[in-house]
N, C-alpha and C positions, 0 to 999 in steps of 0.2 A: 516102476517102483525103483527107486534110490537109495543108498547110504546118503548121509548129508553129512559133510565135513561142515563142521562152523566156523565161518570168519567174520569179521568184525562186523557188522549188520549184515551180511548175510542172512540169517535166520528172521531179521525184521523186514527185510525185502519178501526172502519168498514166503508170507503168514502175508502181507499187502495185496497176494495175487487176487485179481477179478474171478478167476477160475479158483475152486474150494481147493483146498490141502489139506488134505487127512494126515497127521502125523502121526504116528507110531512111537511112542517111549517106552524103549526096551530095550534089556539088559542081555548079552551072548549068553550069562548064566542059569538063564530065565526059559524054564521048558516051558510053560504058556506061551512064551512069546516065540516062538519056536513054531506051538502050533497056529498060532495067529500069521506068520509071515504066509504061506502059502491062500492062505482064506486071502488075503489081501491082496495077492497077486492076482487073482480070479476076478474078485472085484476088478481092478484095475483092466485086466483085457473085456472086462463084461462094457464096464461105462467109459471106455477108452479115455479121450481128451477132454470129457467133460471134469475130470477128477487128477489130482496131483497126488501122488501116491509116495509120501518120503518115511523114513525109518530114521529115527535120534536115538543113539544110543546113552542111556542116562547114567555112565561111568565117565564117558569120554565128554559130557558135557552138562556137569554139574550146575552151571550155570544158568542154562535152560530150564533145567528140569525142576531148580530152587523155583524162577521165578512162576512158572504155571504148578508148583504144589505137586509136584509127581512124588508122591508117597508111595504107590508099588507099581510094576511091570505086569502086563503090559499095560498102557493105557494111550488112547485112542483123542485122539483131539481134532476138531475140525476148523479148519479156519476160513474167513472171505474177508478180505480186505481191513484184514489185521481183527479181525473180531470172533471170538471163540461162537461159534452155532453149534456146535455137540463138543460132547466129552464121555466116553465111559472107559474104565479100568474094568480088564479081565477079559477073556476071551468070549466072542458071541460069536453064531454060527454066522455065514454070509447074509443069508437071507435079513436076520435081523440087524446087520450092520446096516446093508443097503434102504431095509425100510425104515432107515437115523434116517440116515445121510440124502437121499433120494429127494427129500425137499428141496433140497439147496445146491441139486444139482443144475 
C-alpha cells in the first residue's frame, strides 16, 4: 500500500491497470479513515499481487475526488482498466471488503 502523489495523468494510468486498484479517499483528519488504513494493509498482504493497494488524500487532491463525487472519507473505490467495479464509503470490517472485491480478483 501507497501514498499516491498525482501527476498530470498519473492517476488515469494507474485506474487503466489489468490488475484491480482499490483506492482509498481519505482525509489525515478523518478518525474512520484512520481505522480503515490498517484493515487494508491486511488485505493487501492477505491477496498479495493480485490487488493494488493506493491511498488519495482528498485535501491534497481536490480534483480527483470532484470528479468520482467523494462527498465524505473514507471512501473505498475499485478500479480494472479504468472502470469503477465497487465503490463504498465508511469503514467495513476486512472480511466484508474482501467478499466486494474478491470477484474481481
Amino acid at each position: 500500500m501507497y501514498q499516491f502523489v498525482v501527476m498530470k495523468g498519473s492517476f488515469n494510468k494507474l485506474i487503466q491497470s489489468e490488475t484491480p486498484v482499490l483506492i482509498d479517499f481519505y482525509a489525515d483528519w478523518c478518525a474512520p479513515c484512520k481505522m480503515l488504513t490498517p484493515i487494508l494493509k491486511d488485505i493487501k498482504s492477505e491477496v498479495g499481487d493480485r490487488l493494488k493497494v493506493v491511498k488519495i488524500d482528498v485535501d491534497n487532491n481536490n480534483e480527483i475526488a470532484s470528479r468520482f463525487q467523494i462527498r465524505g472519507v473514507p471512501t473505498m473505490m475499485l478500479f480494472r482498466e479504468g472502470k469503477v467495479l465497487w465503490r463504498q464509503s465508511g469503514v467495513l470490517p476486512k472480511d466484508a471488503i474482501l467478499n466486494a472485491i474478491d470477484p474481481y480478483l
